[in-house]
MOPAC internal coordinates of N, CA, C and O (Angstrom, degrees):
PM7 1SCF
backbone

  N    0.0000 0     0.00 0     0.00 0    0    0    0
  C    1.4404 1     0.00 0     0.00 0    1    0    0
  C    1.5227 1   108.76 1     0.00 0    2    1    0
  O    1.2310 1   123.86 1   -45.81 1    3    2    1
  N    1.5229 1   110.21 1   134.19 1    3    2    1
  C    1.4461 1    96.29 1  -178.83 1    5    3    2
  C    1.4779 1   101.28 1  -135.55 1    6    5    3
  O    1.2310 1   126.57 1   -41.12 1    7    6    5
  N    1.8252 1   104.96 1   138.88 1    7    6    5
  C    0.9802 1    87.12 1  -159.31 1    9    7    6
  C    1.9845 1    99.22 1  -121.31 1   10    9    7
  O    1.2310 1   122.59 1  -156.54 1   11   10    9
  N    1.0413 1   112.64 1    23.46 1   11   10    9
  C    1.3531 1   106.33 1   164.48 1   13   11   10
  C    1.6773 1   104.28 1  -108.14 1   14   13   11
  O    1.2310 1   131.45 1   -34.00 1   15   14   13
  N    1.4655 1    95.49 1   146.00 1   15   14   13
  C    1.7045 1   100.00 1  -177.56 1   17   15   14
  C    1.7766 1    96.12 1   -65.17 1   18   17   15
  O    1.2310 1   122.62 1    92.47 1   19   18   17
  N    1.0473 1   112.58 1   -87.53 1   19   18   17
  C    1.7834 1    99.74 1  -156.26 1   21   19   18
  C    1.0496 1   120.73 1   -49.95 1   22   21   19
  O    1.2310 1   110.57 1  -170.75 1   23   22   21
  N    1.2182 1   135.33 1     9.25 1   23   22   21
  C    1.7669 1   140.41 1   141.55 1   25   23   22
  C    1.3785 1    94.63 1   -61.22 1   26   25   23
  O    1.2310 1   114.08 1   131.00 1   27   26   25
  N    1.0733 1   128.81 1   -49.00 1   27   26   25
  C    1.4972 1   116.00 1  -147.91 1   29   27   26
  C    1.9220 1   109.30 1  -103.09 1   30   29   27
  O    1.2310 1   123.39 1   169.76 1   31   30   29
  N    1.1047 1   111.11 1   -10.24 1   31   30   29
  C    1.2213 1   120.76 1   152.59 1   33   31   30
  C    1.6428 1   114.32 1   -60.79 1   34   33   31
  O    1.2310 1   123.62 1   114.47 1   35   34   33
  N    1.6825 1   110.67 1   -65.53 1   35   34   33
  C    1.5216 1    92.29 1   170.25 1   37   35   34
  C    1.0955 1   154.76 1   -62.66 1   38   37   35
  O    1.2310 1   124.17 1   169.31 1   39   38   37
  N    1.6615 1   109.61 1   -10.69 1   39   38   37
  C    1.6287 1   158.16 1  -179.55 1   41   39   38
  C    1.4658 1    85.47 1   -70.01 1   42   41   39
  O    1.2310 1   117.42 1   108.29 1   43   42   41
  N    1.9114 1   122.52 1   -71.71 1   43   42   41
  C    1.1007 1   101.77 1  -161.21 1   45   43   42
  C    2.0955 1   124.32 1   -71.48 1   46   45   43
  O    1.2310 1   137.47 1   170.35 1   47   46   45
  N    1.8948 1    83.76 1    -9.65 1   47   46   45
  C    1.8078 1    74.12 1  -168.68 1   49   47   46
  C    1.0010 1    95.54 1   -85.70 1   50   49   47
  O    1.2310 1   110.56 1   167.59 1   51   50   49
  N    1.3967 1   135.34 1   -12.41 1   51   50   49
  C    1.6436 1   121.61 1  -165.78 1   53   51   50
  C    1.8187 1    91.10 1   -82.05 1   54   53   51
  O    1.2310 1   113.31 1   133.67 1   55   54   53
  N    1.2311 1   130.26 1   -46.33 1   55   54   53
  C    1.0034 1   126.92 1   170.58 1   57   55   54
  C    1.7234 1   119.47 1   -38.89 1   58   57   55
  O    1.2310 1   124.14 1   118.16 1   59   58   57
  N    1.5031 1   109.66 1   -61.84 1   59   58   57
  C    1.7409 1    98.37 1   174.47 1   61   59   58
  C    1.5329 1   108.29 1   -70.86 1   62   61   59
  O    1.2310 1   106.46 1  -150.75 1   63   62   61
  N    1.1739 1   142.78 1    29.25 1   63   62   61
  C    1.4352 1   139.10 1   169.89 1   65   63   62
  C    1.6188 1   102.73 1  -110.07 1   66   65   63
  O    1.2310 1   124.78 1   137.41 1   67   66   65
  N    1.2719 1   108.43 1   -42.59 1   67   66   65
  C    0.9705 1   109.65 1   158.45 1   69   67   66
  C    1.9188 1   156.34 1   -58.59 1   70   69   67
  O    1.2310 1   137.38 1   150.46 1   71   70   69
  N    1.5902 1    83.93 1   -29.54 1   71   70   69
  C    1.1282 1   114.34 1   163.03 1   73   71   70
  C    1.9797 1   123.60 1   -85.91 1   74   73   71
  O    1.2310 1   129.91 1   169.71 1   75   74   73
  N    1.9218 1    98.49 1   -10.29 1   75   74   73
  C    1.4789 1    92.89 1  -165.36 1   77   75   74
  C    1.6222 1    79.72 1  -114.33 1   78   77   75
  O    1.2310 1   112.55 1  -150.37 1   79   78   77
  N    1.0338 1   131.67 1    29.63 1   79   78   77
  C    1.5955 1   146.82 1  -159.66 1   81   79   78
  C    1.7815 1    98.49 1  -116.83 1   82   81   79
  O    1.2310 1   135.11 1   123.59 1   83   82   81
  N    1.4520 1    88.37 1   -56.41 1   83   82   81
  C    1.6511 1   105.87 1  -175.86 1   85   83   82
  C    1.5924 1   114.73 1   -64.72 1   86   85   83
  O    1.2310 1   132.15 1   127.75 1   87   86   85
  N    1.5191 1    94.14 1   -52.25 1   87   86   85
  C    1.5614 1    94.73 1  -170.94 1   89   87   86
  C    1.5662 1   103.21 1   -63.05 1   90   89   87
  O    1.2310 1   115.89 1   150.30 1   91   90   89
  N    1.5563 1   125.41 1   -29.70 1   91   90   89
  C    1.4950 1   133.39 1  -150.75 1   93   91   90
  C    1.3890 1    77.27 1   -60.70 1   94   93   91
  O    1.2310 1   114.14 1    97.42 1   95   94   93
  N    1.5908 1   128.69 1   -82.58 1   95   94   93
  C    0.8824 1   148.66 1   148.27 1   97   95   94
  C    1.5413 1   122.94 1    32.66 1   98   97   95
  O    1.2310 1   120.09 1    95.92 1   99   98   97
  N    1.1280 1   117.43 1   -84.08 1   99   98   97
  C    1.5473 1   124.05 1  -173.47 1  101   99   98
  C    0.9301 1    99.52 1   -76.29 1  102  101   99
  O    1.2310 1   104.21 1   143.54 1  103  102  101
  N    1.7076 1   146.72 1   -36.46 1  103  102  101
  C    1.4908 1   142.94 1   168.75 1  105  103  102
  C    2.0319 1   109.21 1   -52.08 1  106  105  103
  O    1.2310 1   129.39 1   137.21 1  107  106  105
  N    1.0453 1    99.50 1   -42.79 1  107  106  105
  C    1.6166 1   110.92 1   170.54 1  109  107  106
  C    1.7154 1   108.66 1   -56.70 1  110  109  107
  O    1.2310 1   123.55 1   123.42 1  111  110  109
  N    0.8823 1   110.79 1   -56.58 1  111  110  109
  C    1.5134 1   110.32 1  -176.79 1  113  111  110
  C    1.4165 1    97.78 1   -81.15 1  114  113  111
  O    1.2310 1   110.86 1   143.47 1  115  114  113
  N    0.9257 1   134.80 1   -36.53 1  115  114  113
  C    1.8195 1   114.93 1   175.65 1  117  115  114
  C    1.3757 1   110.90 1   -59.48 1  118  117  115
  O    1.2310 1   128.77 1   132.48 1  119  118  117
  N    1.4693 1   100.70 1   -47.52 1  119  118  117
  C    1.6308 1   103.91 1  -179.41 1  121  119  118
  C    1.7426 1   113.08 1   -65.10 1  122  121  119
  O    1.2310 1   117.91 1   155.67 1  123  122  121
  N    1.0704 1   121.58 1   -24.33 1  123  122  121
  C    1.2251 1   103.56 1   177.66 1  125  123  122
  C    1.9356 1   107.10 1   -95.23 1  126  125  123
  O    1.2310 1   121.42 1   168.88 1  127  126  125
  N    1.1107 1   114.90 1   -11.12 1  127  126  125
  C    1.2683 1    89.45 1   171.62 1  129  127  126
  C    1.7883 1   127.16 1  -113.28 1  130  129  127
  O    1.2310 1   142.35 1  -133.80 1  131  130  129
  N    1.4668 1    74.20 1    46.20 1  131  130  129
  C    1.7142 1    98.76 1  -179.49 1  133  131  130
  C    1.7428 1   127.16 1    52.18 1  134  133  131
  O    1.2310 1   124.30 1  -140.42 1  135  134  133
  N    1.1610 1   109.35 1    39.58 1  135  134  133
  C    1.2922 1   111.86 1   158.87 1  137  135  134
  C    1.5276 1   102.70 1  -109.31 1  138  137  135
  O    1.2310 1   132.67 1   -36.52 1  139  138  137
  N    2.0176 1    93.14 1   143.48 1  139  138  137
  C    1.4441 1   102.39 1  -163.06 1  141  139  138
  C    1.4640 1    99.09 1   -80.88 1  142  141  139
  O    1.2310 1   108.56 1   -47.93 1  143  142  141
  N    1.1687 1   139.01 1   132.07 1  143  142  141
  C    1.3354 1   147.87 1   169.23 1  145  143  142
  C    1.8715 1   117.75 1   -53.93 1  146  145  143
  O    1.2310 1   129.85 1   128.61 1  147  146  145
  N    1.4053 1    98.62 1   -51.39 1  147  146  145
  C    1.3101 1    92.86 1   169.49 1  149  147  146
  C    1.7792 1   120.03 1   -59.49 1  150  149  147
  O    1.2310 1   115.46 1   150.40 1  151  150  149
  N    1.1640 1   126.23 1   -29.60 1  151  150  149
  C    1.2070 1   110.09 1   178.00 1  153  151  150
  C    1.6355 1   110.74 1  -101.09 1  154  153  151
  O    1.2310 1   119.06 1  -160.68 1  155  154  153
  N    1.3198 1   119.41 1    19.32 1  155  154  153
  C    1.8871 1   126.58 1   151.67 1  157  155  154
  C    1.4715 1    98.16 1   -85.06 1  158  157  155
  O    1.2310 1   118.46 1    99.69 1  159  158  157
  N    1.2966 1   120.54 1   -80.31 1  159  158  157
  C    1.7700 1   135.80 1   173.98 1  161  159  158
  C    1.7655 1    89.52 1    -6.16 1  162  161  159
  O    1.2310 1   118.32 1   100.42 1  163  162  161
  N    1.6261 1   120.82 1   -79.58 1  163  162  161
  C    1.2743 1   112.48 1   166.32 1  165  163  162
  C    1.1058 1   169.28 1   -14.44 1  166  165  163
  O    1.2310 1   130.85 1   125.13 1  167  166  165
  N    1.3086 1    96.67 1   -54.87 1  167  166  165
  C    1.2178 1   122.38 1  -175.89 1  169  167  166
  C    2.0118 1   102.38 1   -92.64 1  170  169  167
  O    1.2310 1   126.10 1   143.36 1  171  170  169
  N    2.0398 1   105.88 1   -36.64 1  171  170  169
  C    1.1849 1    94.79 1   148.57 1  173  171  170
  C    1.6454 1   154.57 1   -53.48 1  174  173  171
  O    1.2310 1   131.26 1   163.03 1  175  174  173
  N    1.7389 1    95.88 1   -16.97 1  175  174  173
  C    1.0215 1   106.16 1  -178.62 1  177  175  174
  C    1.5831 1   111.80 1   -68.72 1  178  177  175
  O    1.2310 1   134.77 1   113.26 1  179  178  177
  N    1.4016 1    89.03 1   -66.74 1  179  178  177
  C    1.7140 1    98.81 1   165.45 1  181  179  178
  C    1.1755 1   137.30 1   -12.21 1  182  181  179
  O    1.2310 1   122.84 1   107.70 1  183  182  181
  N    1.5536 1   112.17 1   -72.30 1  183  182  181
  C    1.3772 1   133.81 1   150.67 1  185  183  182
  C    1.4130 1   126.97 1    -9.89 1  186  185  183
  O    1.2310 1   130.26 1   120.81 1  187  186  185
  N    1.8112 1    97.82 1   -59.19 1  187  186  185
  C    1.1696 1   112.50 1  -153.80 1  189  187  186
  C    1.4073 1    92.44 1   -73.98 1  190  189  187
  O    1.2310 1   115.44 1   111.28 1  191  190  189
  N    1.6359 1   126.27 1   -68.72 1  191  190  189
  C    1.7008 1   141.82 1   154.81 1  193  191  190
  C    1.7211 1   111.56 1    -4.89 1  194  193  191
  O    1.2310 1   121.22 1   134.19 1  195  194  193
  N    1.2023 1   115.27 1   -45.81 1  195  194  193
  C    1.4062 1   116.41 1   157.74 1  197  195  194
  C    0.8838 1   144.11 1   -42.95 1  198  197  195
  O    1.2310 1   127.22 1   118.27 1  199  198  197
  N    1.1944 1   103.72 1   -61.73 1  199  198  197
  C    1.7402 1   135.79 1   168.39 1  201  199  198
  C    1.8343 1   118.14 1   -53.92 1  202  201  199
  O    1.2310 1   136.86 1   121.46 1  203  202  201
  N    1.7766 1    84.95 1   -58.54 1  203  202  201
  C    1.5733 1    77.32 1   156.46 1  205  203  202
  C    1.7601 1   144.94 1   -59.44 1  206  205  203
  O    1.2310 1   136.03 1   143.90 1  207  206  205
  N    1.6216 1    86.56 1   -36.10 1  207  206  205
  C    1.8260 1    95.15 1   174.18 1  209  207  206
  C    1.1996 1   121.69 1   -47.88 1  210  209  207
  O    1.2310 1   129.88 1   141.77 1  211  210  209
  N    1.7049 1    98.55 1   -38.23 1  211  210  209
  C    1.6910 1   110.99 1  -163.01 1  213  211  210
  C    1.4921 1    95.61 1   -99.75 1  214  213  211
  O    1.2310 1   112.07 1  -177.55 1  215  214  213
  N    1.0112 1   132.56 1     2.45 1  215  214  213
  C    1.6864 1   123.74 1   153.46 1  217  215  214
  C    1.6364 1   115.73 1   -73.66 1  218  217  215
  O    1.2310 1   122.20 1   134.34 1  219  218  217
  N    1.6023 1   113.39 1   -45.66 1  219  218  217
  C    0.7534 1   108.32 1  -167.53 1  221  219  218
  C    1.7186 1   124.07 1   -73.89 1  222  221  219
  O    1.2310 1   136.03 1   149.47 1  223  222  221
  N    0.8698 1    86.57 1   -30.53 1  223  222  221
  C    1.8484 1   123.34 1   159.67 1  225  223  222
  C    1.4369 1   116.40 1   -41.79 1  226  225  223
  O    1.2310 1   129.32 1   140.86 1  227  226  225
  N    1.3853 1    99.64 1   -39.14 1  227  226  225
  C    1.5367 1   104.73 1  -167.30 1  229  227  226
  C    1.9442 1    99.10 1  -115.18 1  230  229  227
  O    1.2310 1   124.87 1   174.91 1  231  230  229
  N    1.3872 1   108.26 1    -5.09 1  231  230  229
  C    1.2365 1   112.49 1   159.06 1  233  231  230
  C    1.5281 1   118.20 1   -56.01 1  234  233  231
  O    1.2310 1   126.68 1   112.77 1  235  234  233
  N    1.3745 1   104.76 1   -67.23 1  235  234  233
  C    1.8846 1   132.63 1  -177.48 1  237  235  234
  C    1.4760 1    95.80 1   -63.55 1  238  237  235
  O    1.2310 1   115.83 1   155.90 1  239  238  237
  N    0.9784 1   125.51 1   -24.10 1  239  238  237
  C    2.0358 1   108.67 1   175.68 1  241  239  238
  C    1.1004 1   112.97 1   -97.24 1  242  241  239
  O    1.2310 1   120.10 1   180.00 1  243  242  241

């Protein structure tokens, strides 16, 4: 827990650098070992749309 703001300003940017570090990252290694991204991106989408249905699904019961 942090409780002075400009600690926690740098906390949070080092965090999204970190996080835009990661994602750079795993797109790099997909791309180099030849899986096409657009049809993961996809198929994530899907996934994801699923997941939601069956939450919501399981919200209402």
């Amino acid at each position: 827990m942090v409780l002075n703001r400009k600690s926690a300003k740098i906390t949070s940017r080092i965090s999204l650098l970190i996080a835009v570090a990661m994602i750079t990252t795993v797109f790099a290694v997909v791309q180099t070992h030849g899986y096409p991204i657009d049809m993961i991106t996809e198929n994530g989408i899907q996934v994801c749309r699923a997941g939601v249905v069956d939450l919501v699904v399981m919200l209402l019961w």
